[in-house]
N, C-alpha and C positions, 0 to 999 in steps of 0.2 A: 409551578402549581397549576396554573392555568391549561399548559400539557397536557399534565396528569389528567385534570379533568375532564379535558378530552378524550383523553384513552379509555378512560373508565365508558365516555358515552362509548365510543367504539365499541365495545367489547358487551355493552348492553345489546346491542344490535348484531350479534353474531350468532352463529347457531345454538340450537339449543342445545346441542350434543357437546359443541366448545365451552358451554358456561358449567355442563356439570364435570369440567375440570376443578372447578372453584368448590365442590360442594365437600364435606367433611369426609376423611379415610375412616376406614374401620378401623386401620393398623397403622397409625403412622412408625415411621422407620426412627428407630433410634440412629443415637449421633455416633457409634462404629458403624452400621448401616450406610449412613449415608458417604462416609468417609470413601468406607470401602466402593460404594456405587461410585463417588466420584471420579476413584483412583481409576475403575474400567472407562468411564466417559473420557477420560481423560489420555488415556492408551489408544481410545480407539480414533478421536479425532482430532489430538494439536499434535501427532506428527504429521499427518495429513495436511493441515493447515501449513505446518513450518515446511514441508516439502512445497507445496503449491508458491506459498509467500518466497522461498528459495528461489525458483522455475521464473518466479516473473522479473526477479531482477535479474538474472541469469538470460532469461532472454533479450533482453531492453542490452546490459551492459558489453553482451557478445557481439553486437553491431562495434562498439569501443573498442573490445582486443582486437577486432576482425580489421579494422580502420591501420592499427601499427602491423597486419600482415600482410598486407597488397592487396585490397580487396576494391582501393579508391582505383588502383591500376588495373584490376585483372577484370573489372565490369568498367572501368572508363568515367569514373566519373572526374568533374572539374569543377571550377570555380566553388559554388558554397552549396553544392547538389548533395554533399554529404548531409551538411546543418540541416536542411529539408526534408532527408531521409526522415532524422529525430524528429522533425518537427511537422510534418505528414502527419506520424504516429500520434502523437499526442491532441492533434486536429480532431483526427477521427476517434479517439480514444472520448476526449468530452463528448464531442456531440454525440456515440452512440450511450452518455448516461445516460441523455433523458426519457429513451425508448425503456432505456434497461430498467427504469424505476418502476412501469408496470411491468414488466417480464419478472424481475424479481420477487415480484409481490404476489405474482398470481403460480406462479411454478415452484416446485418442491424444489432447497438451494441445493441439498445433493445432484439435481439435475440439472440444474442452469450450471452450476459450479463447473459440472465436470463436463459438457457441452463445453464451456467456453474451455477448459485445459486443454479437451482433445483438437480443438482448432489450434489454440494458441503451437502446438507439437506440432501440426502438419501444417503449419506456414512457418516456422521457424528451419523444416527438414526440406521445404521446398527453398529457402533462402541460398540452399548450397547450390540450387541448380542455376540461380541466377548469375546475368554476364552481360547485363545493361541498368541504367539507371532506371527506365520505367520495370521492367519485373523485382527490382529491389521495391520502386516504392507499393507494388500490388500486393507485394508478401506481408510488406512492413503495414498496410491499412488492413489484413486479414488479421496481422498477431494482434492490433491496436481493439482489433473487435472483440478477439476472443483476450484480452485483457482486462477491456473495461468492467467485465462481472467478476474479476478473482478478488478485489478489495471490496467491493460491497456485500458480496459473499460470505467472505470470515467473516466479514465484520456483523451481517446481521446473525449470522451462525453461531456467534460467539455469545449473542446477547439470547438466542433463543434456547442454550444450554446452560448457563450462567447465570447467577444473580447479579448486581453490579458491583459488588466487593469482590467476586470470585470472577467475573470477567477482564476486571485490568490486567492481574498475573499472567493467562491466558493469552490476550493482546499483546505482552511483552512477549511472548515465548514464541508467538510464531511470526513477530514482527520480527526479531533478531536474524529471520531468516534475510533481510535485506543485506546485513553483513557479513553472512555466511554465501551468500549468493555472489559476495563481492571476491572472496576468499576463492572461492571453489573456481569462477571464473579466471583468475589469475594462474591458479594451477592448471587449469586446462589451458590457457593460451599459452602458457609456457611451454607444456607437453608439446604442444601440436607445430609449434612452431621446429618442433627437433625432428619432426617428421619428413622427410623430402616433398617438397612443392610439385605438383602435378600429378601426383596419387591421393589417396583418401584424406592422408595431412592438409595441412593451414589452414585456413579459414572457412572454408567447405565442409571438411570433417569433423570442425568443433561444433557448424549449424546443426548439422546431422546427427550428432551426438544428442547436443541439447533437443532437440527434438524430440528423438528417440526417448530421452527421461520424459519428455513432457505426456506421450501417450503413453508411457506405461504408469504415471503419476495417474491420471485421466482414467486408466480400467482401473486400479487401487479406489478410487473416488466412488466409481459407480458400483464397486464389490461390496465395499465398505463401509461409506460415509452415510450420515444420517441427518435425515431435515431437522427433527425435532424429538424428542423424550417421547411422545405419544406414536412415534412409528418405529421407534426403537426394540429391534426384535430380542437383541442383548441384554436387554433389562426385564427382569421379571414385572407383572402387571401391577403388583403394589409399587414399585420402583417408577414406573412411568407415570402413575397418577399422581405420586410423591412428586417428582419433579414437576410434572405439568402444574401442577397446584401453588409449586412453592411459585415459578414463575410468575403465574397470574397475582401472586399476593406479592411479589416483593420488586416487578419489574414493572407489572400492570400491563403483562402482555400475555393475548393467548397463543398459544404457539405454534398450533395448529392451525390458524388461523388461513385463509385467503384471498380479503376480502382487501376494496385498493378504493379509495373516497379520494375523488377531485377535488372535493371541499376541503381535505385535508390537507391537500397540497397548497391551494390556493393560500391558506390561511399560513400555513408554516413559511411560506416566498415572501408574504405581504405584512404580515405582522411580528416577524424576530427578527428583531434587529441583533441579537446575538450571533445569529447562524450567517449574517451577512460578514459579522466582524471574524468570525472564522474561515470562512471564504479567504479573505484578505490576508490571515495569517499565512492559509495553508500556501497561497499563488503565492507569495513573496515566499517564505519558505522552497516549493520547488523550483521557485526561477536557477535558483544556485546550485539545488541538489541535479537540478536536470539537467544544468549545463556540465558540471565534474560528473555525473554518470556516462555523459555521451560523449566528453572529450581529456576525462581523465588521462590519460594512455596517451594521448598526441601531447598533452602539455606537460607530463613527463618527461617524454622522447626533446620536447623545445629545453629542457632544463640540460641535455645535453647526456640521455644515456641512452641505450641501444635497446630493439623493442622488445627485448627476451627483459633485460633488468625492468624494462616499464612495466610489464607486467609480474613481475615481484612484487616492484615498491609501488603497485596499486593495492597489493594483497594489507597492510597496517588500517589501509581504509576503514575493510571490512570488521577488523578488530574494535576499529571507534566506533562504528553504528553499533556493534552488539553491546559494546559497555553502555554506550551513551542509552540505547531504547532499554537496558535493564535500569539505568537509572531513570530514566521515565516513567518506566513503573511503579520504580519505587515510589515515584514522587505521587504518583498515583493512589499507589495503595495506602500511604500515611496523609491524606487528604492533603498535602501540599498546594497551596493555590494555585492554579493550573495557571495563573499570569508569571507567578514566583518560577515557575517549573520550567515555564517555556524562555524566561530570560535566563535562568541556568543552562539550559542547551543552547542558548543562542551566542551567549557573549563567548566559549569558546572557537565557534562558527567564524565571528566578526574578526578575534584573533587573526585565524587560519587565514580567511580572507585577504586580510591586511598584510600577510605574512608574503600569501602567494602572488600580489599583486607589487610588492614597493620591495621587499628581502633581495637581495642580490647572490648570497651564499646558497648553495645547493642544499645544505642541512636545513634552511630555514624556509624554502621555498616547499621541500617535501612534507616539514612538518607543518606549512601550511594545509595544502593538497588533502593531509590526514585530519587537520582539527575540523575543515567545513564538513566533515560528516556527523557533525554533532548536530546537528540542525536537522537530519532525517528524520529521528524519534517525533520531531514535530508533530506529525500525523498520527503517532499512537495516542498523545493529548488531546489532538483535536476531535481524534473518535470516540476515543474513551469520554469527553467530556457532553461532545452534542449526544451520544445514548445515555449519559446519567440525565440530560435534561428534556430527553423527549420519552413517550410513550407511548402505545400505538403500533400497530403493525403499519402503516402508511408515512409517517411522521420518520418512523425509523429507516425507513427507504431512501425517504426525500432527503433527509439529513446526511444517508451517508452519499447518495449523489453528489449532492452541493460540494461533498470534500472531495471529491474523486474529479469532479469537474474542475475546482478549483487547484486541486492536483496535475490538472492536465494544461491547465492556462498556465501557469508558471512554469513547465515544461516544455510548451510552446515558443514561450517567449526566450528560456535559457539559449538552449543551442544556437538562435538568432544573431546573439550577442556575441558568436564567434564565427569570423567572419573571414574570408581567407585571404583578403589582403592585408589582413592583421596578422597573421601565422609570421613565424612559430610565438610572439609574447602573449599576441590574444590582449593586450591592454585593456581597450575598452570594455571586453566581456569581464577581466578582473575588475572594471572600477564599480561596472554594474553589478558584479555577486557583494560586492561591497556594501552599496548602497540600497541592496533588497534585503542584507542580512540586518543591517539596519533599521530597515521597514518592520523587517520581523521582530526587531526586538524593544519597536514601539508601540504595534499594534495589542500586544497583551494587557498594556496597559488600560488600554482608548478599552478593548472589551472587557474589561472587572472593572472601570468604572458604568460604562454601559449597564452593564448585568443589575450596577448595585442602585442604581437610578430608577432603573423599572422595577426592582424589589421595594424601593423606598414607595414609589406612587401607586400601587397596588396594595402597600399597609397603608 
């Protein structure tokens, strides 16, 4: 509530020209009207979204197949200069949120969005030209930058075409791209690996590739995408005030908006204790996801198969994150307690976990490997949740930073955990995805009683 009423002062203080988004239509749109308008918003921008959402795990997880193709050999790395590659990225990945939180706020997200695609494409298409350990990590702190905007991006994009019952579905649809990203990766390192070594094939040609999608993803973006409903040229003018209007009434956001309050940051760091216990969630959450994204494929290969089947039996992965993030949705959209929601993703995580750390059998160690992908959806709860509780164009920035940041500390910390005098079992990196899936599947609790504490001493 408190939020809210924030937003509301926000929004008294914005132009005059954003406030007569709120004033009455001549015509409002009947309910075929709107249906139908939503069906073209929805054509024009979540495959957009599921392509981009695709591209980034696509590029993050292609360092992984590139690892079982000769890539530690063919640039010379050693000792745990790989673990650092990952966790370089994720370094610079946090720290460029906090800049990004004003960049997002003040630039139109069609343009930051696709700004950061078209780097992320031309540092993943220079990675092929790489043949030493520093120009690997120079590429790898280029993709981490043009990474850091593509989740706060959907995410405030999502909220600024969307009400919040019709935004969760959305979030699931182009978050699936995480396991569709895991999928498509395996077929291509498959492919490339049948290709003769020393020509455009192996690990060079798959960068190259991936690249190449990334910049033409990137001009799609800039032809196409659209910041908000009020610059929307597809939309007839009654259709654009319809939207803009509903937004301001049912999200308490103007959408047009461009306006970025220190104060509002200050206040959302120092006074939610919610947004801290989600922090908490998401870093324990990616410790695990970051460590099986970066070394999925070598801990395969330790379970004793060769690196053409490693990358197959990486492809079921992708299969779990898309059931698992549509079950999050679901859990989403039938108002399922988001502590309920996130110990359902979690406890088959802890399984997998346990499976792929102590099982001995190869059947039980892979359907480990496969079940800790249920714990990725994490972050469609955690976003979907901090935007049902904030409002505000500033408030919504900050929030999705904090997740992206905390996304990047847990990702830092995974790959750590594997260690190359520990290769091929990797132990202690298993015992620790163990005991953060753990973390994770206590913290939802510690935050719904939090939540319901500061509800109770505010009645």
């Amino acid at each position: 509530m408190s939020d809210e009423k924030a937003s509301i002062s926000d929004t008294k203080s914005d132009s005059v020209d954003e406030l007569k988004l709120a004033e009455p239509l001549e015509r409002p749109l009947n309910e075929h009207e709107v249906k139908a308008s939503l069906r073209r918003i929805d054509l024009r921008l979540v495959p957009i979204m599921l392509a981009c959402w695709t591209l980034q795990f696509i590029d993050k997880v292609v360092l992984n197949y590139a690892n079982i193709m000769g890539l530690q050999k063919d640039t010379g790395l050693h000792g745990d200069q790989f673990s650092w590659l990952a966790t370089s990225f994720f370094i610079v990945f946090s720290i460029v949120q906090i800049p990004g939180v004003y960049f997002l706020s003040r630039i139109p997200v069609n343009i930051y969005l696709g700004c950061h695609m078209l780097l992320c494409g031309i540092a993943v298409a220079c990675t092929a030209a790489c043949n030493n350990y520093a120009s690997l990590v120079v590429v790898r702190v280029l993709l981490a930058i043009g990474e850091s905007g593509l989740g706060p991006s959907l995410s405030l994009v999502t909220m600024k075409w969307y009400t919040r019952d019709e935004a969760s579905k959305r979030y699931g649809v182009w978050y699936c791209g995480l396991g569709l990203g895991q999928i498509i990766g395996g077929i291509m390192s498959f492919g490339f690996q049948h290709v003769q070594r020393g020509s455009f094939g192996s690990w060079r040609g798959m960068f190259l590739v991936t690249g190449f999608l990334n910049i033409l993803v990137a001009l799609w973006i800039f032809l196409v995408f659209t910041d908000n409903p009020t610059s929307a040229k597809f939309l007839s003018p009654a259709e654009r005030a319809f939207f803009s209007r509903r937004l301001l009434s049912e999200n308490k956001y103007v959408v047009n908006t461009r306006r970025f309050r220190f104060s509002q940051v200050i206040s959302t760091l120092t006074s939610d204790v919610a947004i801290l216990l989600a922090f908490l969630i998401s870093a324990a959450c990616s410790l695990q996801s970051g460590a099986v994204s970066t070394f999925s494929s070598t801990i395969i290969l330790g379970f004793g198969y060769n690196s053409k089947e490693a990358a197959l039996l990486n492809m079921p992965s992708g299969a779990v994150s898309i059931i698992s993030s549509l079950a999050a949705t679901w859990f989403v959209e039938n108002n399922v307690p988001r502590s309920v929601a996130m110990l359902v993703l979690v406890a088959p995580a802890i399984t997998g976990a346990a499976l792929m750390s102590f099982a001995k059998a190869k059947a039980a160690l892979l359907l480990g490997i496969w079940l800790i992908n249920t714990i990725t959806p994490i972050l469609i709860v955690a976003m979907s949740w901090s935007q049902a509780n904030c409002a505000g164009h500033t408030k919504r920035v900050v929030y999705n930073a904090v997740i992206m940041i905390a996304f990047g500390v847990g990702n830092i910390c995974g790959p750590q955990t594997f260690r190359a005098k520990d290769a091929p079992r990797y132990w202690p990196a298993k015992i620790s995805m163990v005991a953060a899936t753990d973390g994770a599947c206590w913290a939802p609790n510690m935050q719904s009683r939090t939540i319901s504490k500061m509800t109770r001493r505010r009645t």
